[in-house]
N, C-alpha and C positions, 0 to 999 in steps of 0.2 A: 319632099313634103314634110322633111320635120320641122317640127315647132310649131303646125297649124294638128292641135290638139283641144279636148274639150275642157273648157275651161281659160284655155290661152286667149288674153287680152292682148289685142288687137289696135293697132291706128286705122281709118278707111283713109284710101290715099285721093278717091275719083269720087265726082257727085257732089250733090248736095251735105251730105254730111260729112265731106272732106277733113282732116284734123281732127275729129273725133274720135274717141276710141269707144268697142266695142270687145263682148266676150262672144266665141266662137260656143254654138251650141251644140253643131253635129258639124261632122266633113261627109258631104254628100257622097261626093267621089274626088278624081283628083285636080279636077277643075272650080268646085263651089265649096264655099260652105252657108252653114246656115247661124246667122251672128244675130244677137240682139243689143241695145244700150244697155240697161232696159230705157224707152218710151223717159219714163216718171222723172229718171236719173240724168240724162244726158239728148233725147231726144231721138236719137236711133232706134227707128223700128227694128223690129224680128221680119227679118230678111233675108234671101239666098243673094249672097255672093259673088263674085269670081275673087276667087283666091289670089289674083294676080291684082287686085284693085287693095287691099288689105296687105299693109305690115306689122305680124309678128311682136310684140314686145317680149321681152324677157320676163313678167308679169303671168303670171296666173291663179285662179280663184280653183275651190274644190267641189264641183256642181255636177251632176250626172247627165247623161246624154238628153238632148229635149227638156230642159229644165222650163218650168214655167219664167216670168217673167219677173215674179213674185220672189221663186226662189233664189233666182239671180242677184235679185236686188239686195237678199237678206245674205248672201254668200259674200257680195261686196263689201256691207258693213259686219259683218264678222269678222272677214280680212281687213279691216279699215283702208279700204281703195275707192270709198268714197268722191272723196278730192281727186284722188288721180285720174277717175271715171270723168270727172265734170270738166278737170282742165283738157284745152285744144294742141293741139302741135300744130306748128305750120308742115303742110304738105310739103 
């Protein structure tokens, strides 16, 4: 389970928002977490998970557990991971 931490940005690998990347807001347990874009930024709802659908980046932002949406967004552009939030990976 290391590397899936709060704060750790995230690729989704399954689904609709496939290539996109995502900040991990809480680890439920050891099969979910709960990730969001945010919405505003990249189009990723704030959603549960499975941990096994989401790759890890070496990337991370400094945001507290259950961060709003709002605060995420403003931890991104702090960190300037703007850009890096908005570009896609292929799957």
């Amino acid at each position: 389970m290391a590397g899936f931490d709060v704060g750790r940005i995230c690729v989704k690998l399954l689904g609709r928002e496939a290539g996109k990347k995502c900040v991990i807001l809480d680890v439920v347990d050891k099969n979910f977490a709960l990730i969001t874009g945010p919405p505003k930024l990249n189009t990723v709802k704030r959603r549960r998970v499975n941990i096994q659908h989401i790759e890890a980046t070496s990337e991370r932002i400094e945001i507290k557990k259950g961060a709003t949406d709002e605060e995420v967004a403003k931890a991104l552009e702090k960190a300037k991971k703007n850009s890096f939030m908005k570009s896609e990976v292929k799957p």
